[in-house]
C-alpha positions as CSV (number, residue, x, y, z in Angstrom):
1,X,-22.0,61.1,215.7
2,X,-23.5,64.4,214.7
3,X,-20.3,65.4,212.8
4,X,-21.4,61.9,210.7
5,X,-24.6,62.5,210.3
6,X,-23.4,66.0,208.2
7,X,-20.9,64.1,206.5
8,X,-23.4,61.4,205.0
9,X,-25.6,64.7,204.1
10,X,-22.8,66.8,202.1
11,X,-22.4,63.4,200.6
12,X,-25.7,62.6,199.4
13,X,-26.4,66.0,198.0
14,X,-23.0,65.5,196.1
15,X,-24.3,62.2,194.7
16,X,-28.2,63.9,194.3
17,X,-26.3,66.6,192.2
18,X,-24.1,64.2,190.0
19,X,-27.1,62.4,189.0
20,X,-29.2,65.2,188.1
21,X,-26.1,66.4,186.0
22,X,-25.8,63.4,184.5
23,X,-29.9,63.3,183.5
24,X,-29.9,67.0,182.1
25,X,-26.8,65.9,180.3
26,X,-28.7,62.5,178.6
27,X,-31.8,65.0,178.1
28,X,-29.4,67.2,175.7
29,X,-27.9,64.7,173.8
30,X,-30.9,63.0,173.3
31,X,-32.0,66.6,172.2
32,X,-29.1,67.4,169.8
33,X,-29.8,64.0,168.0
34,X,-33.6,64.3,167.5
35,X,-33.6,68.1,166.2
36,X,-31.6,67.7,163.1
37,X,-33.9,65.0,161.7
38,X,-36.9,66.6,163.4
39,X,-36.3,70.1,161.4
40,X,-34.8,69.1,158.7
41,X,-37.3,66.5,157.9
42,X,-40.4,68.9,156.5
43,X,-38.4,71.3,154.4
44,X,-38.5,68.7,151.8
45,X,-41.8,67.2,152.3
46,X,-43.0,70.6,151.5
47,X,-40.8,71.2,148.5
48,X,-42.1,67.7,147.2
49,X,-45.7,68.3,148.2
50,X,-45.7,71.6,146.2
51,X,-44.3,70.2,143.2
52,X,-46.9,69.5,140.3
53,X,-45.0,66.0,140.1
54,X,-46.5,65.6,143.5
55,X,-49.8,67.5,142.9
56,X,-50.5,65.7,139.5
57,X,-50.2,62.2,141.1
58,X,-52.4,63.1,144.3
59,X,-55.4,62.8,142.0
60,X,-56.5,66.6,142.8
61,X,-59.4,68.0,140.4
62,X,-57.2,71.0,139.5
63,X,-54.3,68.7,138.4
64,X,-56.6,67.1,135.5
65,X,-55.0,66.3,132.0
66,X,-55.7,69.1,129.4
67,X,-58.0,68.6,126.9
68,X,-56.6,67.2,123.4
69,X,-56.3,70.3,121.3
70,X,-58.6,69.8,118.2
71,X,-56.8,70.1,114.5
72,X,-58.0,73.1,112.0
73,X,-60.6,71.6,110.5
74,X,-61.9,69.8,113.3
75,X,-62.0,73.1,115.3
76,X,-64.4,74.2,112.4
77,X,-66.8,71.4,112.3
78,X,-67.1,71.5,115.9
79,X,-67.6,75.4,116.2
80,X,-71.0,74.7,114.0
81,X,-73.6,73.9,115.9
82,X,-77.0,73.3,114.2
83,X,-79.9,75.7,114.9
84,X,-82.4,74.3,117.3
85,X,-85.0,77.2,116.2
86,X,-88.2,76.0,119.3
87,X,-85.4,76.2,122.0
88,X,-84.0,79.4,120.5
89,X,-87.7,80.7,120.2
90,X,-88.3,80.3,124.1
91,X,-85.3,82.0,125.1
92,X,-85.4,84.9,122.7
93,X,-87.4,87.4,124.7
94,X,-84.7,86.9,127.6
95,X,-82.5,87.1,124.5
96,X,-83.7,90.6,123.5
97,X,-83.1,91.8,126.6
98,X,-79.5,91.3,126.5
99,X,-76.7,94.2,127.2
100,X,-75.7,93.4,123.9
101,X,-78.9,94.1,122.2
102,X,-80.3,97.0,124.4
103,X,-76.5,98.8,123.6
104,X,-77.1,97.9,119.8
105,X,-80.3,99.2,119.6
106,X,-80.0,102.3,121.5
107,X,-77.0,103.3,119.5
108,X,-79.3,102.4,116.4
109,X,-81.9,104.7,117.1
110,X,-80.2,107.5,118.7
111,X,-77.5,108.0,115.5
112,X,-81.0,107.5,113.1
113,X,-82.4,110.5,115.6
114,X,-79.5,112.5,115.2
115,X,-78.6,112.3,111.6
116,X,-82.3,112.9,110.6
117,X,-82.5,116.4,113.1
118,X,-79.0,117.6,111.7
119,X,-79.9,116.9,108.1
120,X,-78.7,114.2,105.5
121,X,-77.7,116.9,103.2
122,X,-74.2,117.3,104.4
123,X,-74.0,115.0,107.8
124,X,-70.4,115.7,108.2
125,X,-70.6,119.7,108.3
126,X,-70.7,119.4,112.1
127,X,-69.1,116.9,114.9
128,X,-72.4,115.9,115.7
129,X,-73.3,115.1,112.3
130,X,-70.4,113.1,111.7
131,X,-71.0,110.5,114.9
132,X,-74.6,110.2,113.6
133,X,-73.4,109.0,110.1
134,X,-70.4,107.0,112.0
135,X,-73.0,105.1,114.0
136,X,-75.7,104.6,111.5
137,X,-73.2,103.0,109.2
138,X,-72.1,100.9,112.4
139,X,-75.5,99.8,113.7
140,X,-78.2,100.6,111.2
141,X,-76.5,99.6,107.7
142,X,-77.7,97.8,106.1
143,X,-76.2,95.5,107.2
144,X,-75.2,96.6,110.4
145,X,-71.7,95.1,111.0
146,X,-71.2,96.8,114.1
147,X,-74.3,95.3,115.5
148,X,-73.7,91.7,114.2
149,X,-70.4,91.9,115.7
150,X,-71.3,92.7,119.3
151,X,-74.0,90.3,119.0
152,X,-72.4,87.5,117.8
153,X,-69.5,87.5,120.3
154,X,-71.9,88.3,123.3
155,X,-74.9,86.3,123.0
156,X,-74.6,82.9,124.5
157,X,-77.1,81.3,121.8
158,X,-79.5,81.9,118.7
159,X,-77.2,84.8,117.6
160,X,-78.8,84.5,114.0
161,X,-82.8,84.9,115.2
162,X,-81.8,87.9,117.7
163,X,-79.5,88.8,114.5
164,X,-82.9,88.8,112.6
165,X,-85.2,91.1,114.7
166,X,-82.4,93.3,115.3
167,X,-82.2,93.5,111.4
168,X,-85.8,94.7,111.1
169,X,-85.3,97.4,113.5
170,X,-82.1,98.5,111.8
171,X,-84.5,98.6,108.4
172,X,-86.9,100.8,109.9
173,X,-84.4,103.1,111.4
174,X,-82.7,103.4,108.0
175,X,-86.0,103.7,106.1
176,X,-86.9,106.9,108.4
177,X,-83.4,108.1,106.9
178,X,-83.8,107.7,103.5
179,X,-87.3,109.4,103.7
180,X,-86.0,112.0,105.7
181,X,-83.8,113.0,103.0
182,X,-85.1,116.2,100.4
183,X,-86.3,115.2,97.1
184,X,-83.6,116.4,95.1
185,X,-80.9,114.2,96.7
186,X,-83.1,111.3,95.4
187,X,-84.1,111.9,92.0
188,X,-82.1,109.9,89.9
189,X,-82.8,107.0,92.2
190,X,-86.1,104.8,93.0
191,X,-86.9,105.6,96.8
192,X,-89.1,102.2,96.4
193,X,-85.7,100.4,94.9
194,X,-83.8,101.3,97.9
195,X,-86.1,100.4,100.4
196,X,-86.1,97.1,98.9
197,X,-83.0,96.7,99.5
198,X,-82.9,97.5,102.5
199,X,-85.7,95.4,104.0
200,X,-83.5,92.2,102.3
201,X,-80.1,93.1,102.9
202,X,-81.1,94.3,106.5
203,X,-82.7,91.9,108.0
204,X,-80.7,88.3,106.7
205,X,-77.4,90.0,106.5
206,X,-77.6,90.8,110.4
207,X,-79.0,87.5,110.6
208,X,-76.2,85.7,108.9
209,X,-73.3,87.6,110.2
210,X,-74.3,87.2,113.6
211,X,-74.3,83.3,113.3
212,X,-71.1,84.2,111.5
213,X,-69.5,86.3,113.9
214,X,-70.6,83.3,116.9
215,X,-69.2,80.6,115.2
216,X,-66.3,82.4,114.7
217,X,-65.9,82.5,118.4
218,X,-66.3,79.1,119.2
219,X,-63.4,78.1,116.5
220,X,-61.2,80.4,118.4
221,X,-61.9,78.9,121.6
222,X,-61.2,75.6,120.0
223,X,-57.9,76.8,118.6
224,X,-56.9,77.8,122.1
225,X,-54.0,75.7,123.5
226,X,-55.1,77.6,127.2
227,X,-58.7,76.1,126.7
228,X,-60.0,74.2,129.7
229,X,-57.8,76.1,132.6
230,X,-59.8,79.3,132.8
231,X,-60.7,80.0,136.3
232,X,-57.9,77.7,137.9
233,X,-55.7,80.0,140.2
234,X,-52.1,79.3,139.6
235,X,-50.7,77.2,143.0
236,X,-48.5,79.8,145.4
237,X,-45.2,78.2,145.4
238,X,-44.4,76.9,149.3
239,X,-41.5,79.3,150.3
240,X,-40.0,77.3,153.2
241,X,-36.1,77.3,154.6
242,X,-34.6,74.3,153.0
243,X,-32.0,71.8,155.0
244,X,-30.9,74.9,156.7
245,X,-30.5,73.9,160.2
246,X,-32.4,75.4,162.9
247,X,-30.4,76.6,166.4
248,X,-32.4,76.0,169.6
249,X,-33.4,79.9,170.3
250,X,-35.6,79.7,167.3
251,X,-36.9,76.3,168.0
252,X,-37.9,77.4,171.5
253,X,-39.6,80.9,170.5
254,X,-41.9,79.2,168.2
């Protein structure tokens, strides 16, 4: 009997063995035929996720139509925009203060400074009396291109009114030249005549080239096919490993 009793044990740990062979063995398979859709499955979901086919029709804000490029002349009705002189009045002291206008007028004063203490006889004898004549011909004129141009692309409004003050300081700076100069440079001309001049071409030609040089901005922003996507980052493209199958050591470190 007890020689019996062992046999029936050695015989159910045989059969206790068998079946748990025969579970790990189901577990594998079972394994081995879920993996290959279960990896191979997201590679393209991601590659068609990332497509802009796929981002376009998702309905996200950053996959919005372009806007409908305007034609040549409609780009240059639209880049006129009709003065609106009470708003432009309340914002023009914030206006004056400006980078644009503070750089403007500094440079303004300081080449009138320097060309008057070197002398107007022969401002080009010395370096320093050449960047004073460069930068009164930039900024004080008249007209002062140099200062209609940096306004006119820099101010965000009323370009032609800050265009017009600026002008009147540019006449006064290039009135203290011309009577700064000796009497014998100016003796075949009117000082009165010139000054005249000045205090028209100054003050309306800064005025009227700043509204000039802004509306030429806004026609080339209009012109520009790129219009509308400033700011947008460009979407990273999802670098993923394809249909390439994945063995079970990498599954299992992850």
């Amino acid at each position: 009997m007890a020689r019996a009793k062992r046999t029936n044990r050695t015989d159910a740990r045989r059969r206790n063995r068998a079946q748990q062979a025969t579970e790990l063995d189901g577990f594998e398979d079972d394994d081995e035929l879920v993996e290959p859709a279960d990896t191979s499955s997201p590679a393209p979901a991601r590659r068609r996720a990332a497509s802009p086919a796929a981002r376009s029709s998702s309905g996200s804000p950053s996959a919005g139509p372009r806007p409908a490029r305007p034609s040549f002349i409609g780009s240059a009705r639209l880049a006129y925009r009709p003065p609106n002189v009470r708003e432009d009045l309340a914002f023009l002291p914030r206006l004056l203060l400006h980078w644009s206008v503070l750089v403007s007028a500094a440079l303004a004063v300081g080449g009138t400074a320097l060309l008057v203490v070197v002398g107007t006889s022969s401002p080009t004898a010395s370096t320093v009396g050449y960047l004073a004549s460069m930068l009164v011909s930039l900024f004080v004129g008249p007209p002062p291109f140099g200062a209609a141009l940096l306004l006119g692309f820099m101010l965000p409004r009323a370009t032609y009114l800050v265009g017009l003050v600026f002008g009147v300081l540019a006449s006064a700076c290039f009135t203290a030249v011309v009577l700064a100069q000796p009497t014998d440079t100016t003796a075949g001309v009117s000082v009165p005549a010139i000054l005249a001049q000045v205090w028209i071409l100054g003050p309306l030609g800064t005025m009227f080239f700043a509204a000039g040089i802004a509306w030429y901005k806004r026609f080339l922003d209009l012109l520009n096919p790129n219009r509308g996507q400033r700011g947008k980052a460009a979407a990273k493209p999802v670098q993923g490993r394809g249909n390439a199958p994945r063995n079970r050591l990498s599954g299992s470190s992850r």
